[in-house]
Structure formats: structure tokens, C-alpha cells
SEROKOL-526763 format. One record per residue: x, y negated, z of N, C-alpha, C, CB in turn. Coordinates in steps of 0.05 Angstrom, whole numbers, plus 5000, padded with zeros to 4 digits. Atoms other than C-alpha are relative to their C-alpha. Glycine has a CB too. Layout:
<atoms>
XYZXYZXYZXYZ;...
</atoms>
This chain:
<atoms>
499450275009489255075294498449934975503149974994;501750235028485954565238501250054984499849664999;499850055026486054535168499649744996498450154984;501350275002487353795155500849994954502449675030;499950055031487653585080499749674997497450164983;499250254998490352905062498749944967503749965009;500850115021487152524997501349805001497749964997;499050375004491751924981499449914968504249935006;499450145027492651474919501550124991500949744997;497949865011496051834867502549734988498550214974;498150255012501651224877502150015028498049624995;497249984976508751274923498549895010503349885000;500250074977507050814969498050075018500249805000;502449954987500651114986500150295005497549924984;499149764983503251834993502149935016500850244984;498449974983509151665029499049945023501849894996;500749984972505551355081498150245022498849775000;501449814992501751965098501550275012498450044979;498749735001507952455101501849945038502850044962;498849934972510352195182496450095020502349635014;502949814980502452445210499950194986496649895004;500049695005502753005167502550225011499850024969;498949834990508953235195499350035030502449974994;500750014978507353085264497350225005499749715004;502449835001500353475245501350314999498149914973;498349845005505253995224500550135030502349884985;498549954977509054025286498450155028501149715007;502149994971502654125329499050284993496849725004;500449765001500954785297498549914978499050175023;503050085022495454505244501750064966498549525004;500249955034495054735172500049724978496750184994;500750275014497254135126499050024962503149795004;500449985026494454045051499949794987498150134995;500550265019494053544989498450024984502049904984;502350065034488853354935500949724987495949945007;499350305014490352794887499750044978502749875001;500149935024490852714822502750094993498949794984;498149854997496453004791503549834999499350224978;496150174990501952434793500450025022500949654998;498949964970501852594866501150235004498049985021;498749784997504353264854503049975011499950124975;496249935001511953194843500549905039502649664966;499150194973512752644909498350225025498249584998;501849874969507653114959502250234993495450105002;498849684997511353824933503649885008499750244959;497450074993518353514936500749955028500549794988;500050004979516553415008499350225028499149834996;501449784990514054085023497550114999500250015017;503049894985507254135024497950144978498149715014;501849855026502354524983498349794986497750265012;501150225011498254094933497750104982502149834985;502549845019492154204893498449734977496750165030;499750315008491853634840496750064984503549894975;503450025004483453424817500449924978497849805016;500750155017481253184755502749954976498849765015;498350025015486853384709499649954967501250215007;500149985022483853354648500049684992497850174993;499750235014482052614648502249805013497249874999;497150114994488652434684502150165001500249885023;497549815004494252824657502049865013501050064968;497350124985500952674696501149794978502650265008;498450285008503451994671498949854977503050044992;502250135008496851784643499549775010498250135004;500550274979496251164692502150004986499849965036;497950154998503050964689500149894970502650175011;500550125032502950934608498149865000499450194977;501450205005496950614606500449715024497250145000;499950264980498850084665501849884995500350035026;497550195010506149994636498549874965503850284996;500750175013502349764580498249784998499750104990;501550274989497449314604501649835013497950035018;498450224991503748924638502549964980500950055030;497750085019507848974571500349744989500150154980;500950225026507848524510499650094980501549804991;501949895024504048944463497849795002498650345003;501650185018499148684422497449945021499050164969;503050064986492748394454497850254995498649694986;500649925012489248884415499750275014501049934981;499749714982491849474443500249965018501850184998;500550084975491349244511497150095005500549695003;502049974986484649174508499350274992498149794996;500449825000484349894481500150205018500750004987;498849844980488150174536498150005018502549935010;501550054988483749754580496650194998500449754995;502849935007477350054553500050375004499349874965;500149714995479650754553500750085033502250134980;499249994965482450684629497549995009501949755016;502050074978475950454651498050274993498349654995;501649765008471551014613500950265019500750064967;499849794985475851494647500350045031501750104990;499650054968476251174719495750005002502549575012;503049994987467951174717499550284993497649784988;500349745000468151884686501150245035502050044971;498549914983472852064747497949945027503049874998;502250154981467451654800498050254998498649654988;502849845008461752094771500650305010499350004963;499249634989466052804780499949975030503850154990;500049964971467652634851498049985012501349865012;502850034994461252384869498050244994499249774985;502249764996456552984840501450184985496849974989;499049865018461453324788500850355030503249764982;498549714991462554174806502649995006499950224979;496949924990469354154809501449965022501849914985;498550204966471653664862498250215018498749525009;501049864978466554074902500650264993497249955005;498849755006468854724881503849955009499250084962;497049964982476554544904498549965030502949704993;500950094970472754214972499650315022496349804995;500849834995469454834979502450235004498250024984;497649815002475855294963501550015026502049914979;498250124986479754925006499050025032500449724988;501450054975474854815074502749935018498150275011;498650194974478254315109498849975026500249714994;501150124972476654175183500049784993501450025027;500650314988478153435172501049974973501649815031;499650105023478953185104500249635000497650114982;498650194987483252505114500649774967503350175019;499850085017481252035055502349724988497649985002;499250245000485551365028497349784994502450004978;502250195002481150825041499049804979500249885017;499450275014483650394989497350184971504849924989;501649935025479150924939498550185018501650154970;502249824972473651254994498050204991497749775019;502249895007468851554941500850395002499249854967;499849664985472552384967498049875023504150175014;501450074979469552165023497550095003500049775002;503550085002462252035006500050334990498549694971;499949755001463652724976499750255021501850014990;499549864967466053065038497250045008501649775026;502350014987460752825076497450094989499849775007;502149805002455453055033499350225001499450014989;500749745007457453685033500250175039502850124970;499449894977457753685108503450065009498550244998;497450014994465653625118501849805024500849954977;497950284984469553305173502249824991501550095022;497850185027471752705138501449685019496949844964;499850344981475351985161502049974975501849945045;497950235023480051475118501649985010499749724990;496750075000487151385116501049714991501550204978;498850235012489450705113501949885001499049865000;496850005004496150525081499849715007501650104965;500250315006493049745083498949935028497749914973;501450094972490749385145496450024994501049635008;502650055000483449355154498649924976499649835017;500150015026479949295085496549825008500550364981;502750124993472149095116499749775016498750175013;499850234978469648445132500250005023498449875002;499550094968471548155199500149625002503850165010;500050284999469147455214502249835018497549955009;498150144988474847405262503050004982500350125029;497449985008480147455212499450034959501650345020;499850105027481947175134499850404979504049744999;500049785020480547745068503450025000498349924966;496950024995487948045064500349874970501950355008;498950085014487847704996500549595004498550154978;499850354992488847005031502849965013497349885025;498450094992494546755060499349885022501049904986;500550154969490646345116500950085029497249995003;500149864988492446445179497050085015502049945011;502750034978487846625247497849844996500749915025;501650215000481646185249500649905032496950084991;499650254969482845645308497349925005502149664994;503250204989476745245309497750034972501149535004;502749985007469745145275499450044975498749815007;500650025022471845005214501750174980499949754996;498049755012477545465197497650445004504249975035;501349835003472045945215498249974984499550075017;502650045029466445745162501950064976498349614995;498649945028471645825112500750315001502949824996;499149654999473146605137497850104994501150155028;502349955003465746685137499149974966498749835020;499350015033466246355061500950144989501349844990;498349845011471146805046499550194991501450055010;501049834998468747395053496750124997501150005016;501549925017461547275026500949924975497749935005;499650025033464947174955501550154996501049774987;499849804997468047704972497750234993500849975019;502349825007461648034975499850054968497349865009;500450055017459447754915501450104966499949805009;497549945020465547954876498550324991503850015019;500549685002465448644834497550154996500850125021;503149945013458248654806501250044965497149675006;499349975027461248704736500850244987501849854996;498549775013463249274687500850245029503249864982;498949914990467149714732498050035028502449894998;501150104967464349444808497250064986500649605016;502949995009457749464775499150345004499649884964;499849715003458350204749499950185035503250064981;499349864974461050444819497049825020504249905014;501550034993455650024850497150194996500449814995;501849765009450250434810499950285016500950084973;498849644990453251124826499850005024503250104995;500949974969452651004906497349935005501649825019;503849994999444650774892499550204995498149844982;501149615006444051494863500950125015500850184973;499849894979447551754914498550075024501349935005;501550044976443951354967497050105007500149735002;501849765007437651734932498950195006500450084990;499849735004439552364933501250045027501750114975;500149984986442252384995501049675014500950245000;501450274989439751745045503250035028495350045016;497749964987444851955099503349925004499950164995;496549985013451551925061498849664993501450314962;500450275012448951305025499649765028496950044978;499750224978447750915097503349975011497850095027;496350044991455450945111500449874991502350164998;499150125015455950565054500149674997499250124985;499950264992457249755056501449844983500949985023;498750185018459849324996501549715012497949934980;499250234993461948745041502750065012498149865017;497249804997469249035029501449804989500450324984;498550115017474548784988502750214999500549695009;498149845009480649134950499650255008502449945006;499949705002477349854946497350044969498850195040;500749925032474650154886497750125015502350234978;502749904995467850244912498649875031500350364999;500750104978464150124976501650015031497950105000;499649974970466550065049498750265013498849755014;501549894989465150655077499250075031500350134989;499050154964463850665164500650365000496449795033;499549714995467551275176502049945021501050194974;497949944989473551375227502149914981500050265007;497649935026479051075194503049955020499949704966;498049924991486051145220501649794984500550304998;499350205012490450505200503350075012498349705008;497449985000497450665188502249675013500450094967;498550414980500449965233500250015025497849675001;501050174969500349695298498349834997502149845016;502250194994495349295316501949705005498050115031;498450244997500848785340500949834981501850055010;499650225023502348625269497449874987501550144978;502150105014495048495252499449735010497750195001;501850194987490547925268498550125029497849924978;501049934981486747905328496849994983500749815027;502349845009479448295299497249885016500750335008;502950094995471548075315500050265011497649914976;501649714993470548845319502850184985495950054981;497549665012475749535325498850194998502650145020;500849784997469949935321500850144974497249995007;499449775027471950575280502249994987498249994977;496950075013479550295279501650145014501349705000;497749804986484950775298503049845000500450334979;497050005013491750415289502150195022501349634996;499349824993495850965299503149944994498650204989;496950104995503150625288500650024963502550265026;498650145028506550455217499850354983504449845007;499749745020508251145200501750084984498550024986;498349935016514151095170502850224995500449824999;498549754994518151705150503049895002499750254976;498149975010523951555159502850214999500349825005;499049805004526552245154499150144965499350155025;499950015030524352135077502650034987498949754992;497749895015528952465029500849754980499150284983;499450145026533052024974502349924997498449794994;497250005003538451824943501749835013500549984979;498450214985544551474957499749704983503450115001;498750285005546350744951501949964970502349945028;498350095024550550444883503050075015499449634991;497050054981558450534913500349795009502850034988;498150285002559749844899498549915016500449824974;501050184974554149644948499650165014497749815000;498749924977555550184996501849825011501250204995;498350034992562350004997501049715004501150144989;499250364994561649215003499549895029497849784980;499150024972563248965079497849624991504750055010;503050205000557848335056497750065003499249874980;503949954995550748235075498550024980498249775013;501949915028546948555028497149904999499550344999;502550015009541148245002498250124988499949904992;500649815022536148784973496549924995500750375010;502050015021530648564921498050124994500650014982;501649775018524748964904497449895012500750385005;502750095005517948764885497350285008500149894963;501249664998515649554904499350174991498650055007;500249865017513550144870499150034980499750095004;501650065032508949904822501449804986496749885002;498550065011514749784778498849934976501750155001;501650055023510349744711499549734998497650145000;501650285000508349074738501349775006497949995019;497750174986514448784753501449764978502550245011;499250095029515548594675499149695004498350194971;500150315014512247924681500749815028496349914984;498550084970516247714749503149954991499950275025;496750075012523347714694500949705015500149954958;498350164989524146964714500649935028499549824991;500049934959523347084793502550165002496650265017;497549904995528447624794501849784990500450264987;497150265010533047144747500849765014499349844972;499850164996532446644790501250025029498149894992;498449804980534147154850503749984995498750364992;496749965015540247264803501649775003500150044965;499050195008542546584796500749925026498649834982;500650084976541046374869502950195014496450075010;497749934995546646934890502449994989499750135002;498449945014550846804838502349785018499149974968;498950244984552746104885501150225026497249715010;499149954971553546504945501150224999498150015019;497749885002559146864936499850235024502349795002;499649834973559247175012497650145000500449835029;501949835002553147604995499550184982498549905001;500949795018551448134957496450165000502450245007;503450015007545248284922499750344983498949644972;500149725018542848984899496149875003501650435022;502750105010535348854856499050224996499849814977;501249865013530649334837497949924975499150115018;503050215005525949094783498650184981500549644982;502149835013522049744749501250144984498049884987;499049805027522450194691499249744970497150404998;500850245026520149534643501849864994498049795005;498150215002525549144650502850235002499649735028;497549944992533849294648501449805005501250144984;498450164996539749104669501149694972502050225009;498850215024541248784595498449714999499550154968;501250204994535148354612501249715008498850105016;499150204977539047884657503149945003499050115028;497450135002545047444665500850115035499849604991;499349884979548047824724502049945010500050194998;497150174986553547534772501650335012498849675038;499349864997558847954796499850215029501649914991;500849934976556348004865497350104999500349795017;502650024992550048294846499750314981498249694991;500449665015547349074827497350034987500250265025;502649995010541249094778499050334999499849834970;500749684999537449814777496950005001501350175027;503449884995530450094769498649995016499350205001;501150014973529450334824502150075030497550224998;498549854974532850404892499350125016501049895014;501249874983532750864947499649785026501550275004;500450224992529750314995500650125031497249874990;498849904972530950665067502649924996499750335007;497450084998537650725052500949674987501750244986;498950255013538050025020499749805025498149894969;500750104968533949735091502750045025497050225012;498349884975538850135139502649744991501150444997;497350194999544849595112499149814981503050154991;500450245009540849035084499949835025497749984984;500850224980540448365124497949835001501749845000;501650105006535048075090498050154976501249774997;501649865027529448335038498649824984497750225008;501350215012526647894989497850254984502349774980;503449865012518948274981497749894989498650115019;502650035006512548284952498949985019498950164985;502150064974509748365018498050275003497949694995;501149714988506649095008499550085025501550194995;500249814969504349465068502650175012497550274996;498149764996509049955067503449905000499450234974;497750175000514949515049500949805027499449834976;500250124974514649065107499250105017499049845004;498349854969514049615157502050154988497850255024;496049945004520449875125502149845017501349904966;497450244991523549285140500549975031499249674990;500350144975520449195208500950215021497149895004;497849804988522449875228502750045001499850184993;496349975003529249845211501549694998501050184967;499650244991530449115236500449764976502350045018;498050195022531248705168497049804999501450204959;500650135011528948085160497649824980501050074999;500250055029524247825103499949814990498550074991;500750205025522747315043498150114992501949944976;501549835008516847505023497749794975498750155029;501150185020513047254957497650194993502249914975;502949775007506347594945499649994980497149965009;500850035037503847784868496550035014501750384967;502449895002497248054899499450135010499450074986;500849924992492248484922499849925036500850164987;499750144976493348495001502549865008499550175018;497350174998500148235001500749695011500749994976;500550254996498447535008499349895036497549964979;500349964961495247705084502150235019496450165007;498349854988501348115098502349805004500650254985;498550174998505147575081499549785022500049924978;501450164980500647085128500850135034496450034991;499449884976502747565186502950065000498350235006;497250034991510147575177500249675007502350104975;500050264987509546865180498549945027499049834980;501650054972504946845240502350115030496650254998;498649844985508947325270503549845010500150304980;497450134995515446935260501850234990500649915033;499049755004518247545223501749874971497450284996;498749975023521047195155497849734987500150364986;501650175022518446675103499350164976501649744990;501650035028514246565047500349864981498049965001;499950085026515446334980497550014982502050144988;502550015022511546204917502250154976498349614990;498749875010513946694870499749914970499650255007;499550125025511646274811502249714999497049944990;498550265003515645624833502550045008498949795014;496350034984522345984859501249924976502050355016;497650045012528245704840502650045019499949744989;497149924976535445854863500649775025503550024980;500050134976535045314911498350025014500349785000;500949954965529545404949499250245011497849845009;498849764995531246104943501850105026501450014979;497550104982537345884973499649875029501549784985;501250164986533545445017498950245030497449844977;502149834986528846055045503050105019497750294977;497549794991535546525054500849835023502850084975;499250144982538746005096498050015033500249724984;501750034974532645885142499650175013497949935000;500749734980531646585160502350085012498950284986;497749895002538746755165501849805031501249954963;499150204975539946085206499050035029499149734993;503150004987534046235259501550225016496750094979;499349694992536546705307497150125013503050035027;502549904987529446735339497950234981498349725006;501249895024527547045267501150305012501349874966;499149804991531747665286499449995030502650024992;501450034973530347695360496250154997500049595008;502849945006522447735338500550254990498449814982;501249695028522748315272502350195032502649984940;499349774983527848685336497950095019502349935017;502849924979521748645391498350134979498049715018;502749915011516348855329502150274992497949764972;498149675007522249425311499050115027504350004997;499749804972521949735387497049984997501749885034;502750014997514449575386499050304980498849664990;501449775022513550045313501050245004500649954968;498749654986518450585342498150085014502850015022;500849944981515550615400497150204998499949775012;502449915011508550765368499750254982499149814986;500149685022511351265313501150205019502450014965;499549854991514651565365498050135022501949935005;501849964974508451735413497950144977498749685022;501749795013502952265392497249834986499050235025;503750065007496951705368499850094985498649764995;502149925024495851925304498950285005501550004970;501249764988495752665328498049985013501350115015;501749914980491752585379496849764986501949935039;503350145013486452085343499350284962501349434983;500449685020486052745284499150125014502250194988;501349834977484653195345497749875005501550035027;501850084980480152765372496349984981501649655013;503149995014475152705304499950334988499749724969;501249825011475953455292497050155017502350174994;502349954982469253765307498049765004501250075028;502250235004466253065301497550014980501449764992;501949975017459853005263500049734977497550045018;
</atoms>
């Protein structure tokens, strides 16, 4: 059997989605492993699996998170931009190790993976891999990340293109897209794949900047897209697209529920903006307005999550309603009725696996085109998360809630995402690139 080795984002939602094909990889006889940096330790070992964390020196465990919960605090401008300046020094120091630095290739080497299974959202292991001769492909927690003239950047909200002119604007889109990420940072990482492309011509032709939301270039590799295809758009081109089904564990470990919203016989409403809690601090009057909005509707109950930035003392809290950090969100899904999300990847196939609902208000990144496809889909609304107020809060809740065709739909795209996690694709698309060149 294979040695596979998984590279994700050292960030929950981007290891969790990796832990229902690694067990399944498991199950088939194959050798599973981790690399990350080292905040991915605790969440990959807590789940079993051996781990081998990179680049510890210039990311000590809870190095990101400090510096990120401070860039979304209200410290000084000052020190912001300090944080800022030292984050970036050590995210292009970190570019440079993976790219030609001994070490990353000295674990690579240690380790000899058959298939080394990158996150797409950061591809430069990859370019590594492959230079060193490694069977490599991408993992993606996000839908499709490379232009596609048949379908909007996931940071849009548009839907499908219909006609001539909804398509010149996808085509717009996506060269300013291009264009984007020549600066500081995008610049730097731009550089570093011309010296690559150099030094070795090979590795460097994989490479393709007409990307969006990855920390470096597009690279054309095999990538394996944690979804169905049914929730995406309809695609110009699937060359080199695996979707291999959602992926969601939900034999993921965690805790229980609050009692009080266990033990409440109302429809639970459950809140959460997603794991990147740090960032949740400047969203206070969105939740509050969450707050207020249930405080009227008595026959519901609301359990919120809103980070490690914020507390409960924050907020004028009704009695029908449970404020907390963080929740365990499986078990909060399994007996919610509705989810009021960011629209994450991973969050909305929670939901869609385990039949709930959504509201969904995007802050960012791809969210915005995840959101565009629950709505397409007929799976839940969309809000503006800077203009909610408890009425048309109130407003949203009602319409989804009223709708029975709303439920009906997220039940067919539930049997649809079972159906998929339950069947061998991702296995058998792993099998199928080991031994690939």
C-alpha cells in the first residue's frame, strides 16, 4: 500500500476537511501522514494521525492567531502595522524555505510520500514536491480556485452567466483578477516562481497566476475538490477536477451542546461566522442585531458563536438565547433548523449534509460565490451583513422557514452529499494519480 501525506492550511476548517479521505485512505490499507505548520498539530494528532509540523521556528504554535487576533482588534494603528510587517517578513521567509530552503526538503525526503496531497488554497509544497520528483496533486477545501470563463471569481456573488453580456463581465472579472496581487506580498511570491521557473523550466510551466484567493500561483496539477459538482456552477473546463464529494466527517470528535439548548424542545437557531474567530470582532453589531431579532421571537432559540475576541458581557442577551466562543457545530447542525453563516466551504456542506437550512451573509474571501450557489440552488438566503437589522433578519428567517420548497431542495442536495461521501471517489481518484507522473 501508499504512503499518502496530506499538507493542509494550518487552520480548522482546512484540516478538518481532509480527515473523511484520510480515513477512508486509512481503511483501504494506505499509510496516512501530516505536514503543516505547527498549529495543525493539536487538531490532526487529536484525530489520530502522525504529524510532522515545518517551519517551526518562524511559526511557533499560536504565532498566526496572535498576530491575526490583533490585526482584527482595536490596538493602536501603530502596532498593527507592526504586526503587519512582521507577518509578511515571515510569510515570504516561509515562501523561500519551501520553495528552495533544506529543510522542507529534508522532511519531503524523510518522509517519501507516494502522493503528497497539497491545500490548494497555499500550492507552493507542491512546486516543491514536484521538483523533487514526488507524486503530488491539491486538496481543495474551496471550489475551484482557477479561472473559468464559464463561471463568476468565487469572490462575486453573481450568478451563472446567461447571455453575452453577463459573460463579458465574467471574462472582466477574472482579468482583474489577474491583474490583482502584483504588490508587496503577490509581487514577492510572484518573483520566487520566476526563479524557480529558471532553475527548473518544468515545475515553473505548471504554474499560472490567472488564479484568485491562493497565496501564489495556480498550479495545473490534479486537484481533488472536496464538493459535489452539483453544488457548483456549471464549468467551461473540468480538466484536472476531481470532485470527490463534500467530505464531511461527520464521525468528528467534540463536545456537547450548552444543557439549556440541548434541553429546549424549540427550533434552534445556531449562529456562527466560522473558525476564524479572531475576525469576528468587527461583526459585534451583526451578531447584536442577531440578538435583538430573537429576542421578538420568543418560540425560538438561538445558541451564537462569535470567537475568542468578543464575550458574552459584550452583548445585551435575551433569555432565549446562548452566547459562547465557540460551539461544537456538528452537534449544534444535528438539532438546528436554520444556520445563520458566513457562507464558508465547509460550513455550508455541514449544513447541507445534515439537512439545515441557511441565512447566509458573506465577510469574504470565497464566501460570497458560495453564497451565490445556495441561492441558485434554492438552499437558503442571503443577507448583507453590513445592513442587517432585526427585521430583515426577521424578514430572511421567516422566508426560509415559510418556503417548504427551501427544505425539500437542502433534503435532495443532503441525499445527493451522502450519497457521494458514502461511495469510494476520493479513494479511488488517490489510487488513480498514484504512480502518475
Amino acid at each position: 500500500m501508499a504512503r499518502i501525506a496530506f499538507f493542509p492550511l494550518a487552520q480548522v476548517g482546512h484540516i478538518h476537511a481532509t480527515f473523511h479521505l484520510a480515513r477512508r485512505l486509512r481503511a483501504r490499507g494506505h499509510d496516512v501522514h501530516y505536514l503543516s505548520l505547527s498549529d495543525a498539530e493539536e487538531p490532526v494528532r487529536a484525530q489520530g494521525w502522525p504529524f510532522t509540523p515545518v517551519s517551526e521556528a518562524l511559526f511557533p504554535r499560536g504565532f498566526r492567531d496572535a498576530s491575526e487576533s490583533t490585526l482584527g482588534s482595536d490596538a493602536p494603528r501603530e502596532k498593527k502595522q507592526q504586526v503587519a510587517q512582521e507577518m509578511q517578513r515571515r510569510l515570504q521567509a516561509y515562501a523561500s524555505e519551501l520553495l528552495f530552503g533544506p529543510a522542507f526538503e529534508a522532511h519531503l525526503r524523510e518522509l517519501r510520500p507516494d502522493l503528497l496531497l497539497v491545500d490548494s488554497t497555499y500550492p507552493l509544497p507542491a512546486l516543491a514536491a514536484r521538483r523533487l520528483g514526488l507524486g503530488t496533486a491539491l486538496f481543495s477545501t474551496t471550489l475551484p480556485l482557477r479561472a473559468d470563463a464559464g463561471v463568476p471569481p468565487l469572490t462575486s456573488t453573481a450568478p451563472p452567466p446567461t447571455g453575452a453580456w453577463s459573460r463579458f463581465k465574467v471574462r472582466a472579472a477574472w482579468t482583474l483578477q489577474a491583474q490583482a496581487g502584483r504588490a508587496g506580498y503577490g509581487r514577492f511570491l510572484r518573483e520566487q516562481v520566476q526563479v524557480l521557473t529558471q532553475r527548473h523550466p518544468e515545475v515553473g510551466a505548471l504554474c499560472d497566476f490567472r488564479t484568485h484567493l491562493q497565496h501564489g500561483p495556480h498550479v495545473e496539477l490534479p486537484t481533488l475538490i472536496a464538493c459535489a459538482e452539483a453544488f457548483d456552477f456549471p464549468r467551461a473546463s473540468t480538466k484536472n477536477l476531481h470532485y470527490i464529494g463534500p467530505g464531511v466527517d461527520l464521525e468528528r470528535a467534540g463536545a456537547s451542546l450548552p444543557p439549556e439548548v440541548e434541553q429546549d424542545p424549540r427550533p434552534l437557531l445556531y449562529c456562527s461566522l466560522g473558525s476564524l474567530g479572531h475576525r469576528a470582532a468587527a461583526h459585534r453589531p451583526f451578531f447584536q442585531a442577531v440578538l435583538d431579532m430573537v429576542a421578538r421571537r420568543q418560540d425560538w432559540r438561538l445558541l451564537m458563536a462569535v470567537g475568542a475576541n468578543l464575550a458574552a458581557a459584550d452583548f445585551r442577551i435575551p433569555a432565549n438565547a446562548t452566547v459562547v466562543p465557540f460551539a461544537p457545530q456538528l452537534a449544534a447542525l444535528r438539532k438546528a433548523s436554520v444556520m445563520v453563516t458566513h457562507g464558508g466551504l465547509n460550513s455550508v456542506k455541514e449544513c447541507l449534509c445534515l439537512g439545515v437550512p441557511m441565512l447566509v451573509f458573506p465577510t469574504g474571501l470565497d464566501q460570497p460565490g458560495n453564497a451565490a450557489r445556495v441561492v441558485h440552488h434554492g438552499l437558503g438566503r442571503q443577507g448583507d451583513i453590513r445592513r442587517a437589522t432585526p427585521d430583515t433578519l426577521s424578514a430572511l428567517l421567516d422566508a426560509v422557514v415559510g418556503d417548504p420548497g427551501v427544505r425539500t431542495r437542502v433534503d435532495a442536495m443532503r441525499k445527493a452529499f451522502l450519497a457521494l461521501d458514502g461511495s469510494d471517489r476520493g479513494v479511488e481518484a488517490v489510487e488513480g494519480l498514484l504512480g502518475a507522473p
